[in-house]
LOBALO-956656 format. One record per residue (C-alpha): residue number from 1; x, y, z. Coordinates in pm, 1 decimal. Last residue first. Example, Ala and Ser with C-alpha at 12.3 -4.5 7.8 and 13.67 -1.06 7.14 Angstrom:
! LOBALO-956656
SITE    k         x         y         z
SITE    2    1367.0    -106.0     714.0
SITE    1    1230.0    -450.0     780.0
This chain:
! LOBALO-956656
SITE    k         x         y         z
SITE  429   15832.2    4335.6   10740.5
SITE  428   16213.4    4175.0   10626.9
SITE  427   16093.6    4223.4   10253.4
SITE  426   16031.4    4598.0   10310.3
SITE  425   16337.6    4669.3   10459.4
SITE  424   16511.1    4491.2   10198.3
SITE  423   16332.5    4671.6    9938.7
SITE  422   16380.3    5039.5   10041.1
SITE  421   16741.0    5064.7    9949.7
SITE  420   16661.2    4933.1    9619.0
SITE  419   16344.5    5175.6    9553.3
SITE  418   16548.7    5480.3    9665.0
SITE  417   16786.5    5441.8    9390.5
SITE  416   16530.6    5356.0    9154.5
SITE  415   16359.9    5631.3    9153.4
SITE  414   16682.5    5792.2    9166.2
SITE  413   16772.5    5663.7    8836.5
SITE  412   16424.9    5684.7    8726.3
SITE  411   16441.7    6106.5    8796.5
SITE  410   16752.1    6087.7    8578.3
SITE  409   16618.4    5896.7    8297.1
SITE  408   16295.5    6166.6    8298.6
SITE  407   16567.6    6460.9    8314.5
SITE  406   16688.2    6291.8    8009.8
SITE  405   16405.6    6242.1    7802.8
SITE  404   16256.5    6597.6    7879.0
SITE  403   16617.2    6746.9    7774.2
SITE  402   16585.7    6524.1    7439.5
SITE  401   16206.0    6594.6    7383.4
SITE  400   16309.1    7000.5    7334.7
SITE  399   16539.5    6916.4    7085.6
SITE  398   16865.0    7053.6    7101.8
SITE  397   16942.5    6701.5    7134.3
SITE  396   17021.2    6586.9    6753.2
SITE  395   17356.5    6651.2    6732.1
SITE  394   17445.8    6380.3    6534.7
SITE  393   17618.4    6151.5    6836.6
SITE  392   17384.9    6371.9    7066.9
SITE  391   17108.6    6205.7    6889.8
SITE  390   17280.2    5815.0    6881.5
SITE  389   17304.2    5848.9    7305.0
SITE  388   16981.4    5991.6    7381.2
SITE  387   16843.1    5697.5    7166.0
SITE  386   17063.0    5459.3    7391.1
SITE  385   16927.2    5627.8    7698.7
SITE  384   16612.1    5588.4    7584.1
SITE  383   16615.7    5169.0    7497.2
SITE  382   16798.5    5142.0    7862.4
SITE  381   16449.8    5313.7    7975.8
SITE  380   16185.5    5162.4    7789.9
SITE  379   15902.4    5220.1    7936.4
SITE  378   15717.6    5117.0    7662.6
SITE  377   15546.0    5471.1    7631.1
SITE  376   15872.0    5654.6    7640.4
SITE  375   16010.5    5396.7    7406.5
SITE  374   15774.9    5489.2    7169.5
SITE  373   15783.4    5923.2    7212.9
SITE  372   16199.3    5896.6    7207.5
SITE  371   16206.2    5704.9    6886.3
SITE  370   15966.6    5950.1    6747.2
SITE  369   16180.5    6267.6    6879.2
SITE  368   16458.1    6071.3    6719.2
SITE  367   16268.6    6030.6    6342.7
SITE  366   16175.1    6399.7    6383.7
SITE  365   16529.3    6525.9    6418.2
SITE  364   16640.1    6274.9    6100.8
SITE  363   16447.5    6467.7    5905.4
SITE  362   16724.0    6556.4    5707.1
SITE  361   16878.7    6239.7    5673.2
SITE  360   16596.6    6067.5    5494.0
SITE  359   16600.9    6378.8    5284.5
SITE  358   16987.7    6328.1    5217.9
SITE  357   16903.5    5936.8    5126.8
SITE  356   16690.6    6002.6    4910.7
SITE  355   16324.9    6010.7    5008.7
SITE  354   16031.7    5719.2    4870.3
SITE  353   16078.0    5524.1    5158.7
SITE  352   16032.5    5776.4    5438.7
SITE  351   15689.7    5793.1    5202.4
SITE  350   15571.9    5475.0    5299.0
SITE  349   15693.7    5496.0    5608.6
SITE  348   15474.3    5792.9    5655.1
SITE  347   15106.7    5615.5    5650.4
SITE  346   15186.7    5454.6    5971.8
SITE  345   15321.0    5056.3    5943.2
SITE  344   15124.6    4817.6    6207.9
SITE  343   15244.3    4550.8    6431.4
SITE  342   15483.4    4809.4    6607.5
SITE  341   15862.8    4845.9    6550.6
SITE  340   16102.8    5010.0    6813.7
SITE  339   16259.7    5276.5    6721.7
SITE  338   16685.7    5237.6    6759.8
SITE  337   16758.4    5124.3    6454.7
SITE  336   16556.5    5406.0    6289.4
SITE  335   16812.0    5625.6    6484.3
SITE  334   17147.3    5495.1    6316.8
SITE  333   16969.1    5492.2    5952.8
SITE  332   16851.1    5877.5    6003.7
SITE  331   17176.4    6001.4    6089.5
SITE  330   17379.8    5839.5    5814.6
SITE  329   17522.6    6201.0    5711.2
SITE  328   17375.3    6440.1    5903.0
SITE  327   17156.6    6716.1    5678.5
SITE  326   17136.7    7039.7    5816.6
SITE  325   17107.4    7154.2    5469.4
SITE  324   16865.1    6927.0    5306.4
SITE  323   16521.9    7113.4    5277.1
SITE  322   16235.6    6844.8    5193.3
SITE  321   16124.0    6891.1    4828.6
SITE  320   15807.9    7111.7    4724.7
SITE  319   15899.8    7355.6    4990.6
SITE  318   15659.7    7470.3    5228.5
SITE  317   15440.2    7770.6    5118.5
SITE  316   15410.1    8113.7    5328.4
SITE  315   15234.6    8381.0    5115.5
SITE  314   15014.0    8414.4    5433.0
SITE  313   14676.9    8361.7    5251.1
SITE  312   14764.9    8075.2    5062.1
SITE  311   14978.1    7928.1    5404.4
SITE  310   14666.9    8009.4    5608.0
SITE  309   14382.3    7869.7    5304.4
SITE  308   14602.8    7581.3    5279.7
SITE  307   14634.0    7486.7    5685.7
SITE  306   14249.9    7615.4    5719.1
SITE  305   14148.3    7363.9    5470.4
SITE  304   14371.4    7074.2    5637.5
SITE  303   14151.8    7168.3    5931.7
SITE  302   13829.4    7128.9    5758.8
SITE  301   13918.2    6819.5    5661.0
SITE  300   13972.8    6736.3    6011.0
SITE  299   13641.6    6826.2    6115.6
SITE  298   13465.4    6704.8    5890.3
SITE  297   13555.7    6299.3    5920.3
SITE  296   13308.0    6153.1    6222.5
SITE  295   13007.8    6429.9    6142.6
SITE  294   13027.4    6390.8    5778.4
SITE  293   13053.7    6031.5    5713.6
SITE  292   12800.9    5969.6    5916.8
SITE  291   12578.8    6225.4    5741.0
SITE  290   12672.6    6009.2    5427.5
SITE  289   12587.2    5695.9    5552.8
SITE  288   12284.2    5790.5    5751.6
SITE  287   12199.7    5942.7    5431.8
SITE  286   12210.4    5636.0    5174.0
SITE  285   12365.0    5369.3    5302.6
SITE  284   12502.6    5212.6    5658.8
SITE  283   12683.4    4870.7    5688.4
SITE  282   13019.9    4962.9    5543.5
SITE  281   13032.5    5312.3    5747.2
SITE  280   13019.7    5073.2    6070.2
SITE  279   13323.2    4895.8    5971.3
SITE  278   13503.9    5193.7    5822.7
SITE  277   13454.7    5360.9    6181.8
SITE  276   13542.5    5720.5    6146.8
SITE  275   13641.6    5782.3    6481.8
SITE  274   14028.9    5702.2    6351.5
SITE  273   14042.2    6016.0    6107.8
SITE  272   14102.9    6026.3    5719.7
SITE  271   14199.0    6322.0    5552.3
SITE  270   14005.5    6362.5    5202.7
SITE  269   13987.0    6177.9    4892.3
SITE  268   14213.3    5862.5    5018.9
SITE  267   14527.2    5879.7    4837.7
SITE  266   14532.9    6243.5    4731.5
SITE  265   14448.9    6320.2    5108.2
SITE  264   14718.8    6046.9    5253.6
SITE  263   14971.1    6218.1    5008.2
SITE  262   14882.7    6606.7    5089.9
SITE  261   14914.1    6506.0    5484.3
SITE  260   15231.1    6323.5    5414.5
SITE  259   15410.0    6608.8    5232.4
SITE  258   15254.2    6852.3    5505.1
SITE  257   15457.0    6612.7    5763.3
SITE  256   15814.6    6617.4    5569.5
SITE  255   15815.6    7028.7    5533.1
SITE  254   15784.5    7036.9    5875.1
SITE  253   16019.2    6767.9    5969.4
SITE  252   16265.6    6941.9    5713.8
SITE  251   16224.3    7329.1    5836.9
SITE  250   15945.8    7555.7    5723.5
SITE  249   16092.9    7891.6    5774.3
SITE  248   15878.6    8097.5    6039.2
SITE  247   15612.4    8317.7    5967.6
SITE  246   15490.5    8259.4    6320.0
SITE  245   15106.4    8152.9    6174.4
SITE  244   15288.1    7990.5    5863.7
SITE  243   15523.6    7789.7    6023.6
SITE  242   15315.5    7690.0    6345.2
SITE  241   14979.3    7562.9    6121.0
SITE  240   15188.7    7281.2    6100.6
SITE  239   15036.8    7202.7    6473.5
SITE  238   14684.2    7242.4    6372.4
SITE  237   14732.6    6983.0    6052.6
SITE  236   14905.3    6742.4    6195.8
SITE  235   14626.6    6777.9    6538.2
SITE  234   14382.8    6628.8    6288.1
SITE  233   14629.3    6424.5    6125.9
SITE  232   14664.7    6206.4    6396.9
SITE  231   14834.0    5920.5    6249.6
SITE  230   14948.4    5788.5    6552.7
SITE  229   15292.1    5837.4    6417.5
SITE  228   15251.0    6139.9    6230.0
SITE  227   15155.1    6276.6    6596.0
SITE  226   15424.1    6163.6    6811.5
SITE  225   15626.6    6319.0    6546.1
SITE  224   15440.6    6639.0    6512.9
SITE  223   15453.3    6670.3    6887.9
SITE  222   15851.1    6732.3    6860.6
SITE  221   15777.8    7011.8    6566.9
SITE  220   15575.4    7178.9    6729.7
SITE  219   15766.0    7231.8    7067.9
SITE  218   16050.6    7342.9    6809.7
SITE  217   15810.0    7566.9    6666.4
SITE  216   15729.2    7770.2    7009.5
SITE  215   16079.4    7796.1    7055.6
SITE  214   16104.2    7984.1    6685.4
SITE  213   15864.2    8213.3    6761.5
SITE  212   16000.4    8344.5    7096.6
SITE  211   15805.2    8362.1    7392.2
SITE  210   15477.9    8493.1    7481.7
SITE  209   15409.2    8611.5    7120.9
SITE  208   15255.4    8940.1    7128.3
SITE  207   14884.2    8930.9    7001.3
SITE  206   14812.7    8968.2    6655.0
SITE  205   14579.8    9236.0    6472.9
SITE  204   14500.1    9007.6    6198.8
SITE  203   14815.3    8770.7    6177.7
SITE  202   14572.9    8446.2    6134.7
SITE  201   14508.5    8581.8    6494.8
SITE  200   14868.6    8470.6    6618.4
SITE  199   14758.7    8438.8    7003.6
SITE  198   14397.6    8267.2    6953.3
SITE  197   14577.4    8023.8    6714.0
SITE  196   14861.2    7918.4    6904.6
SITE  195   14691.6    7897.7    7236.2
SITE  194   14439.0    7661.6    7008.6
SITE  193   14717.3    7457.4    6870.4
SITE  192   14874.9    7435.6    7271.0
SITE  191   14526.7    7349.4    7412.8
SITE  190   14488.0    7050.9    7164.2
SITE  189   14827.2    6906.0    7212.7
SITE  188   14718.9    6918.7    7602.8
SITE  187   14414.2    6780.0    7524.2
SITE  186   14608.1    6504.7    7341.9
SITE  185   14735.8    6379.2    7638.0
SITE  184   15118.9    6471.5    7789.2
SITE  183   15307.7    6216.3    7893.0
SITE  182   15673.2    6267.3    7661.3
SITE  181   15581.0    6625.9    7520.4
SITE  180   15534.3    6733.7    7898.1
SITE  179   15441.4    7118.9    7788.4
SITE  178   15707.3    7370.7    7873.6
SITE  177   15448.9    7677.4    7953.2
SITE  176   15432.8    7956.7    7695.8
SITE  175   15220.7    7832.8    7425.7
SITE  174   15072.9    7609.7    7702.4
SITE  173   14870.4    7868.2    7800.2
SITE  172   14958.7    8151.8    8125.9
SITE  171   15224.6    8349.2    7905.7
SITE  170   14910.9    8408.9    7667.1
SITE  169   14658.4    8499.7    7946.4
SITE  168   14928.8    8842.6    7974.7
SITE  167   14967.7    8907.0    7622.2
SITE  166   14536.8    8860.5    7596.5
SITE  165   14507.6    9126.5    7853.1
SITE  164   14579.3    9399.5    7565.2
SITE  163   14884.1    9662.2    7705.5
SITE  162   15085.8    9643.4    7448.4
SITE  161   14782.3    9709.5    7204.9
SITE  160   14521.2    9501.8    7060.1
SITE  159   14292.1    9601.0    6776.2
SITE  158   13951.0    9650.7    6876.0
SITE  157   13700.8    9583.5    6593.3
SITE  156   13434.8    9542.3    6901.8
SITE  155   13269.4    9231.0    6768.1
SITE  154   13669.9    9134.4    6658.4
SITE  153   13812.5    9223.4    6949.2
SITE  152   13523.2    9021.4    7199.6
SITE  151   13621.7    8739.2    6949.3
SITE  150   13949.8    8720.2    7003.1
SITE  149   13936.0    8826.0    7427.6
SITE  148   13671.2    8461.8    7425.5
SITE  147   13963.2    8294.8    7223.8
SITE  146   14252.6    8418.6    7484.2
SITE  145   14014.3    8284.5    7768.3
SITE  144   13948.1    7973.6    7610.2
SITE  143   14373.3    7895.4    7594.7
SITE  142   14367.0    7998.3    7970.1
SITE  141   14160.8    7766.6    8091.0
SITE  140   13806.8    7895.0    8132.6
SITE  139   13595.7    7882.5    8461.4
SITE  138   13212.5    8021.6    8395.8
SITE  137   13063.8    8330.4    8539.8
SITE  136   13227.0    8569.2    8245.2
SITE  135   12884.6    8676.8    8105.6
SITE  134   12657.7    8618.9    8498.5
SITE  133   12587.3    8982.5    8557.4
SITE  132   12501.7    9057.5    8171.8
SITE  131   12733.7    9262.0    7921.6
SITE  130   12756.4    8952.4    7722.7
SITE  129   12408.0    8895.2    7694.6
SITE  128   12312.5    9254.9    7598.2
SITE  127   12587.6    9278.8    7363.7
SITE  126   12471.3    8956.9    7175.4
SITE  125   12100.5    9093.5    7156.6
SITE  124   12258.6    9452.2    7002.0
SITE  123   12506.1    9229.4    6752.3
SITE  122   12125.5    9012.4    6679.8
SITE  121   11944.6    9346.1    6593.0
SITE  120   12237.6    9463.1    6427.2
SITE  119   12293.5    9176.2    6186.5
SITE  118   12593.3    9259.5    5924.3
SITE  117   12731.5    9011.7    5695.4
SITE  116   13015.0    9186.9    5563.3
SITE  115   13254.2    8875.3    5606.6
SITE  114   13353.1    9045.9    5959.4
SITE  113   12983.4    9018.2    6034.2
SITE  112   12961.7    8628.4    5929.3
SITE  111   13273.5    8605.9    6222.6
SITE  110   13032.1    8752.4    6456.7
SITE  109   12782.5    8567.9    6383.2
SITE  108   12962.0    8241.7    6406.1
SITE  107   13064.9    8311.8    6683.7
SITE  106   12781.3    8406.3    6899.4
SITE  105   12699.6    8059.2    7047.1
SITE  104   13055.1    8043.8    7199.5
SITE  103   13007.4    8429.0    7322.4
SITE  102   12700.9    8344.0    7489.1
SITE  101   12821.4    8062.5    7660.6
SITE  100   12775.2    8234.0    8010.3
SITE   99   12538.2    8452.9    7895.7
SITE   98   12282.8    8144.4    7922.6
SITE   97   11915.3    8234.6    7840.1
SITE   96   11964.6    8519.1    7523.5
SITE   95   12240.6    8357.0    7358.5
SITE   94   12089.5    8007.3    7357.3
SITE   93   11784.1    8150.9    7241.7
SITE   92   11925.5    8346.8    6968.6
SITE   91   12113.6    8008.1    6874.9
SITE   90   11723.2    7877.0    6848.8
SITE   89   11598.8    8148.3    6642.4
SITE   88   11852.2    8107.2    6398.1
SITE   87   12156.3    8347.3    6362.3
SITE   86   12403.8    8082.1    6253.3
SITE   85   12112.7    7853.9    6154.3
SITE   84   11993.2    8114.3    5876.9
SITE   83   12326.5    8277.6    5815.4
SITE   82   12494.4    7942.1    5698.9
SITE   81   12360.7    7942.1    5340.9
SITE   80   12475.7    8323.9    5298.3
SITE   79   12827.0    8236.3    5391.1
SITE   78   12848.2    7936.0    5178.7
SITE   77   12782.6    8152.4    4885.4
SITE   76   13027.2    8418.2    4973.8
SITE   75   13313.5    8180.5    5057.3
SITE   74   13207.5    8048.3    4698.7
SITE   73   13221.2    8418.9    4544.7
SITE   72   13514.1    8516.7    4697.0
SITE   71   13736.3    8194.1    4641.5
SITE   70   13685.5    8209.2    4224.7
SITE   69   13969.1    8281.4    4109.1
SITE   68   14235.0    8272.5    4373.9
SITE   67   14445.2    8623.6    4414.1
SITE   66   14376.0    8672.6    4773.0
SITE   65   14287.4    8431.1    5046.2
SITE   64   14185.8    8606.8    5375.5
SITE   63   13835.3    8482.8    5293.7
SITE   62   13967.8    8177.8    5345.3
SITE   61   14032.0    8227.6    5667.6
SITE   60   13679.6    8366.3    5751.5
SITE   59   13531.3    8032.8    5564.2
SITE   58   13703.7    7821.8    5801.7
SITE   57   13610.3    8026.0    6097.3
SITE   56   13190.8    7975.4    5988.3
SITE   55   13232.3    7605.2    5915.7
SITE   54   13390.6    7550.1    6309.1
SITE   53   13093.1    7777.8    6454.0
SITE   52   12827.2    7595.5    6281.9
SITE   51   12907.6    7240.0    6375.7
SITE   50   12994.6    7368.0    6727.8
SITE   49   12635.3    7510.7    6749.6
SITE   48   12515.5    7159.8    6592.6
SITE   47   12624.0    6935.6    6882.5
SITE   46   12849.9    6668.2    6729.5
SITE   45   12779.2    6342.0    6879.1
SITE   44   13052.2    6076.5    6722.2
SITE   43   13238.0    6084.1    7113.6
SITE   42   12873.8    5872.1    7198.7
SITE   41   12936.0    5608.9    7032.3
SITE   40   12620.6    5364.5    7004.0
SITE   39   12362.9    5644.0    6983.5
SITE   38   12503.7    5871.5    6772.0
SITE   37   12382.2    6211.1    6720.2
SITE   36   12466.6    6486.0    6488.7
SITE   35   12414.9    6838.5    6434.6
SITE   34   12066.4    6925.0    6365.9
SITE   33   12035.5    7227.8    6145.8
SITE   32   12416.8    7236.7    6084.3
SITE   31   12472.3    6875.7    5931.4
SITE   30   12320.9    6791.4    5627.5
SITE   29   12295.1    7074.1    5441.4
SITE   28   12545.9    7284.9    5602.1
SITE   27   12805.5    6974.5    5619.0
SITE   26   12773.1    6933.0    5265.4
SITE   25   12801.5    7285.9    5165.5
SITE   24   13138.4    7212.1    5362.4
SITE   23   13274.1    6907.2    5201.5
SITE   22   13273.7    7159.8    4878.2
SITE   21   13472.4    7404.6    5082.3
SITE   20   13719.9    7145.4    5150.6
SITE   19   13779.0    7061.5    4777.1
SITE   18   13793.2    7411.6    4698.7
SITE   17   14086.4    7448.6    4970.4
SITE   16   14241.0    7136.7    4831.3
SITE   15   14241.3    7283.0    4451.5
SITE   14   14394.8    7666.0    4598.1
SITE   13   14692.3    7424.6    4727.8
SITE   12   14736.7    7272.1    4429.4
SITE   11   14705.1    7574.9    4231.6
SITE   10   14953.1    7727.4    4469.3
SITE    9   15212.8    7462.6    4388.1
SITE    8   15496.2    7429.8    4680.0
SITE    7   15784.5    7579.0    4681.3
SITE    6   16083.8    7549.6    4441.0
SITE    5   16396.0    7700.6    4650.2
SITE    4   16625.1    7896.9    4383.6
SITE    3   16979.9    7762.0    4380.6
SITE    2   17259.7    7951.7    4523.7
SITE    1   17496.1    8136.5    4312.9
């Protein structure tokens, strides 16, 4: 008889989604009349539409939590503090003068309707922007497209059928398309979470999945290395959203990241992010402190509130200890001799430490996709083939980052084919 797999606490989970919607009553206070602007960096500017937008989707998936004392009334609350700038005179303006970005300025009304929140004077001003000459007068990539078709469903209450335009803009993102997982920038990343999101709905009314579920996670799972490791917990968070938004079994690496994620937030009081200058926090007080605080840090808190309120509301909860079945004996030792070392030690080492030796082995996967990721940027090409090497040892290379790595050591080995019977003739001119 097998054993029972523990999963992780729900009141744990439900006590990090409160904790988040705290942070957010902040962020309406402070935040959504405004935004935020900084002078000396501009990347810390946070324009106050976006402000409102982002704090009116997390509250919509937590609505979607059931069962949680409590999570009703404060979505509820937070709601009815947030109508008055999302449906302010000024984000009427916005709507009314530039159709274009109407349905950007429009979300969080319409997502403040689907929370019972009805407006019909502003629905009937949205309508008449959208339905405008210039509405769709503005390039999108794809992934923008399949969130502009989300929230056109949702003001309509359309529900998608075989023949909905988003399953054909789907196969066009990067949900579909092989993304470079060894050059790629974090845009990229970005567009792929996004694709993810706008496709899967939170599973309300879903679009088709452009390929299968389980390919899309093994993409996920290679950038969640490359992530951990720059400590990106931003994009962590977006990209774990892949087990619950594809119902998919959380696998080791998975299961290994969210562990991280909860530690770093336990550690710290919320999930830290590198434009939050400590230096510069140290030398500001009061408000300008606190609103600084805010505008650098809320947005990934807010994303490790949508990861708890999706896996609360999804019944889909990693396991409370890292899955050990495909387990390779020694694997994880033979690759971490392969990675190279940095000056500084990321937050997981820490607790790579902590795991038994079976863990250890168990996530040995997202130890080689990391291996491959830091040589790749070194340019470290005898390093690579030596990692490709040690993964197909412990069958490690169905990983998506192990055909990338080795079509990449093939296209140097004719780079440097043709580069060496090139040089002579270019010494002798």
């Amino acid at each position: 008889m097998s054993a029972v797999r523990r999963t992780w606490d729900t009141g744990d989970l439900q006590r990090r989604l409160f904790r988040v919607l705290d942070l957010a009553e902040q962020v309406i206070t402070h935040l959504a009349y405004n935004g935020y602007v900084d002078t000396v960096d501009s990347h810390n500017t946070v324009r106050p539409e976006k402000i409102i937008a982002e704090t009116a989707f997390l509250l919509w998936v937590a609505s979607h939590v059931k069962d949680c004392p409590g999570i009703s009334a404060r979505v509820d609350n937070l709601a009815r503090q947030l109508i008055p700038y999302a449906r302010s005179k000024r984000m009427l303006l916005h709507i009314c003068l530039e159709p274009t970005h109407a349905m950007e300025c429009a979300q969080a009304h319409i997502l403040l309707g689907q929370l019972g929140f009805i407006d019909t004077e502003f629905d009937a001003a949205v309508a008449a922007s959208l339905e405008s000459q210039a509405a769709q007068g503005r390039e999108r990539p794809p992934h923008r497209v399949l969130e502009q078709l989300w929230f056109d469903d949702l003001r309509s209450s359309s529900t998608p059928g075989a023949g909905h335009s988003g399953n054909l803009v789907a196969k066009q993102t990067l949900l579909y398309l092989p993304l470079d997982l060894l050059h790629g920038g974090r845009e990229d990343i970005y567009a792929f979470t996004h694709a993810l999101m706008y496709t899967s709905r939170f599973q309300k009314s879903p679009l088709k999945w452009p390929k299968p579920p389980g390919e899309i996670r093994a993409t996920a799972a290679c950038l969640l290395a490359r992530c951990l490791d720059d400590e990106d917990y931003d994009l962590c968070g977006e990209l774990l959203l892949s087990w619950p938004l594809t119902r998919g079994r959380w696998n080791a690496a998975a299961t290994f990241v969210f562990h991280v994620l909860a530690h770093v937030e336990d550690v710290a009081g919320f999930l830290p992010t590198p434009a939050t200058r400590l230096n510069k926090l140290d030398t500001l007080t009061g408000l300008a402190r606190r609103r600084y605080m805010l505008a650098t840090a809320y947005h990934t808190i807010y994303v490790m509130g949508v990861l708890c309120a999706s896996i609360l509301g999804l019944d889909h909860h990693p396991p409370l200890r890292i899955p050990v079945h495909s387990a390779n004996s020694g694997a994880s030792k033979c690759i971490l001799e392969q990675i190279e070392s940095g000056d500084s030690r990321p937050h997981w080492v820490e607790i790579f430490i902590g795991l038994r030796d079976a863990e250890r082995d168990a996530i040995a996967g997202l130890l080689f996709d990391l291996a491959v990721v830091r040589s790749t940027r070194l340019n470290d090409f005898d390093r690579l083939l030596q990692i490709l090497k040690t993964g197909h040892r412990f069958g490690l290379t169905a990983s998506p980052a192990a055909s990338q790595c080795a079509e990449l050591l093939n296209r140097m080995t004719e780079f440097a084919r043709i580069t060496n019977r090139l040089l002579p003739a270019v010494i002798a001119s």
